[in-house]
C-alpha positions as CSV (number, residue, x, y, z in Angstrom):
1,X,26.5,-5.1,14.5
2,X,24.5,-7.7,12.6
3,X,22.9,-8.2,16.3
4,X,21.2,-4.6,15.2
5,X,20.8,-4.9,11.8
6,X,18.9,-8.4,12.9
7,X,16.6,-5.6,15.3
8,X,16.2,-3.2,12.7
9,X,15.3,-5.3,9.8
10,X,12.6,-6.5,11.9
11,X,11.4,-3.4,13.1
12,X,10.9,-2.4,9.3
13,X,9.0,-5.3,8.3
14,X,6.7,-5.1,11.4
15,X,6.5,-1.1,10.3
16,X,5.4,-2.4,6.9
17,X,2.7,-4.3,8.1
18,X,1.9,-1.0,10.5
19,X,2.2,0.9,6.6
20,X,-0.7,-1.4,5.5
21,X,-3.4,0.4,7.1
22,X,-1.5,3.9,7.7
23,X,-1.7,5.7,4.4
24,X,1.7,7.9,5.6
25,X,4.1,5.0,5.3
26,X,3.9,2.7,2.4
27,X,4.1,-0.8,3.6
28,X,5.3,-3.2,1.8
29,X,7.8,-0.7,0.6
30,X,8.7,-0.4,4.2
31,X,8.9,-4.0,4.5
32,X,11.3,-4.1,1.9
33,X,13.7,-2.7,3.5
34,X,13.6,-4.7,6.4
35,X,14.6,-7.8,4.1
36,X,17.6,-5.5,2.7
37,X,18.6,-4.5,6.2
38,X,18.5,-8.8,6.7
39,X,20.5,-9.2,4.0
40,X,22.9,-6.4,4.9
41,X,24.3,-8.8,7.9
42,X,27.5,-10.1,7.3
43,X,25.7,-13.9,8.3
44,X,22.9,-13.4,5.5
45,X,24.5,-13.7,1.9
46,X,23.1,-10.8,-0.4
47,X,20.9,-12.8,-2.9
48,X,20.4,-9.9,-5.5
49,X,17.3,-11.7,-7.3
50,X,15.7,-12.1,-4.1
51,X,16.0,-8.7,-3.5
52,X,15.3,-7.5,-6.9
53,X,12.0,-9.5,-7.1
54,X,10.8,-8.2,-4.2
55,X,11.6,-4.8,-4.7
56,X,9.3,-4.9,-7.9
57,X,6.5,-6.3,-6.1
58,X,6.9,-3.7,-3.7
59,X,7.0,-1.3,-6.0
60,X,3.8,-2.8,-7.9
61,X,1.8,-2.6,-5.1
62,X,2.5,1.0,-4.1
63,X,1.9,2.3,-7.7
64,X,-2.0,0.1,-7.3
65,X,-2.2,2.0,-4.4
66,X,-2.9,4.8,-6.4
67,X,-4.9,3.5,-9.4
68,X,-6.9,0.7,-7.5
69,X,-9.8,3.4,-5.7
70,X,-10.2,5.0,-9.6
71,X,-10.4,1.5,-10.9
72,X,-13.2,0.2,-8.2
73,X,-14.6,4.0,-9.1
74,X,-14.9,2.8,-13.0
75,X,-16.3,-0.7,-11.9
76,X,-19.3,0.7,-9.9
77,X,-20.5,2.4,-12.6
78,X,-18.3,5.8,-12.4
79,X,-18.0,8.3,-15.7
80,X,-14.5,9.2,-16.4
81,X,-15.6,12.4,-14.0
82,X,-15.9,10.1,-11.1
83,X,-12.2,8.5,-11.8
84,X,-10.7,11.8,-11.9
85,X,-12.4,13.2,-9.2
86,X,-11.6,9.8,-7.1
87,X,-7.5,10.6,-8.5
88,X,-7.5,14.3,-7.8
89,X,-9.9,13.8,-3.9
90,X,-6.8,11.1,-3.0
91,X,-4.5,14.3,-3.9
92,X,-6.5,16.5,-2.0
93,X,-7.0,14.6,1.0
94,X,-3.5,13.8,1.5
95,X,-2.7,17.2,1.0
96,X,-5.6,18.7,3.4
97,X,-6.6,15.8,5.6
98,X,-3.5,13.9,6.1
99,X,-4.1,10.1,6.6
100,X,-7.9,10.5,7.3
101,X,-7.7,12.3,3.5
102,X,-6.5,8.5,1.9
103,X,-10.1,7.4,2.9
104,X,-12.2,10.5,2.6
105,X,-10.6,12.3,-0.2
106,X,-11.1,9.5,-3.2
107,X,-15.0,8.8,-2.0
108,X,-15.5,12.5,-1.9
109,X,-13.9,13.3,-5.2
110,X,-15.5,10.5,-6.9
111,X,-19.4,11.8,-5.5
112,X,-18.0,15.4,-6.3
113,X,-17.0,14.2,-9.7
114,X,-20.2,12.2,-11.1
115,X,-22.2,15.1,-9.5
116,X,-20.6,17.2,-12.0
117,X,-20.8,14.6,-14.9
118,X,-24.7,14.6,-14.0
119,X,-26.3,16.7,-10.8
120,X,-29.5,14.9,-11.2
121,X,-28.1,11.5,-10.7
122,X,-27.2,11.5,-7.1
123,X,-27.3,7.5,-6.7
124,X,-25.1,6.7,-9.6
125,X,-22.8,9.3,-7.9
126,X,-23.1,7.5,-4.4
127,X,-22.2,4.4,-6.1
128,X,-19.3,5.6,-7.6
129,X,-18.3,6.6,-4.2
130,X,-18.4,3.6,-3.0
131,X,-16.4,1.5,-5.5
132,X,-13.4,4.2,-4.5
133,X,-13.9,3.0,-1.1
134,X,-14.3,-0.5,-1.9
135,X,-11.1,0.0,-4.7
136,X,-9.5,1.3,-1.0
137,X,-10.1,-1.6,1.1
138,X,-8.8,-4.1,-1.7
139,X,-5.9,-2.1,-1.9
140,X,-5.4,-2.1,1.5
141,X,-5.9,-6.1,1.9
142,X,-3.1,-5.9,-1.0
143,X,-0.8,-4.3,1.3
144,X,-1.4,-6.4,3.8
145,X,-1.1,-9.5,2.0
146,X,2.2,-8.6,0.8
147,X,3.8,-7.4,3.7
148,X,2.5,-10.4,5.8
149,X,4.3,-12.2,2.8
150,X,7.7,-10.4,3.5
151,X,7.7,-10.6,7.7
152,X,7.0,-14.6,6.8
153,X,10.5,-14.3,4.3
154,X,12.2,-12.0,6.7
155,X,11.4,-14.7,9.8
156,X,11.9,-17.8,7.0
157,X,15.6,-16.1,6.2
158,X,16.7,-15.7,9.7
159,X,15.3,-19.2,10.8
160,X,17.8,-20.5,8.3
161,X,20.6,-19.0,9.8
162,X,19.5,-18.4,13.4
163,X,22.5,-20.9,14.4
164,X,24.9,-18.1,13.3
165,X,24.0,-15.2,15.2
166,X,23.6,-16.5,18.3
């Protein structure tokens, strides 16, 4: 049994890495529990702080998920029209678009938004736009980052005890 918990724990944290750049799975959630699947094994002791820590910074990262494309928004120059419109076009493209909508929605929502804030202004709105895409791509490098970070704890734990398993 810990043979396939070993398997699935690792399928998990290489599924979180997969998360990173699919907006359907959240990754370094996903990842997450591949290390709690490791430390299900009989052979891996259940270190609760370990577990816990990671478990916030998991969480962390999939709540800037969702505020990070508002905040690049704000940074290139977007009125709070073009952080709401960023908030409610991730909403919308989820809902309507399904992965592609993660990209698409927030730029659209945020050029939407500053178009209503001022229709006369359509460079500040194109700017705005593009901060929610750039606030996307650091969020996305986030996710990465992290769940690299976990697949290296996940292969760091078993390494240590390899000599049991096998």
């Amino acid at each position: 049994m810990d043979i396939f918990l070993l398997f699935l724990g690792f399928f998990f944290v290489l599924l979180g890495i997969i998360g990173s750049f699919l907006p359907v799975l959240p990754g370094p959630l996903t990842g997450w529990i591949g290390l709690l699947i490791l430390h299900l094994t009989k052979i891996i002791p259940l270190d609760w702080t370990f577990l816990g820590i990671t478990l916030g910074i998991a969480l962390l990262i999939w709540g800037l998920d969702y505020v990070i494309p508002a905040w690049g928004t704000k940074k290139f120059g977007g009125s709070k029209y073009g952080i709401w419109g960023t908030v409610l076009g991730l909403i919308a493209g989820l809902l309507f678009l399904g992965p592609f909508g993660i990209i698409v929605g927030p730029f659209l929502g945020a050029f939407i938004g500053e178009l209503v804030y001022d229709s006369t202004n359509s460079s500040r709105a194109v700017k705005a736009a593009f901060g929610s895409f750039i606030g996307f791509m650091l969020s996305t490098g986030l996710k990465f980052l992290i769940s690299s970070i976990f697949i290296g704890l996940y292969v760091t734990k078993f390494w240590e005890y390899r000599h049991l398993f096998f």
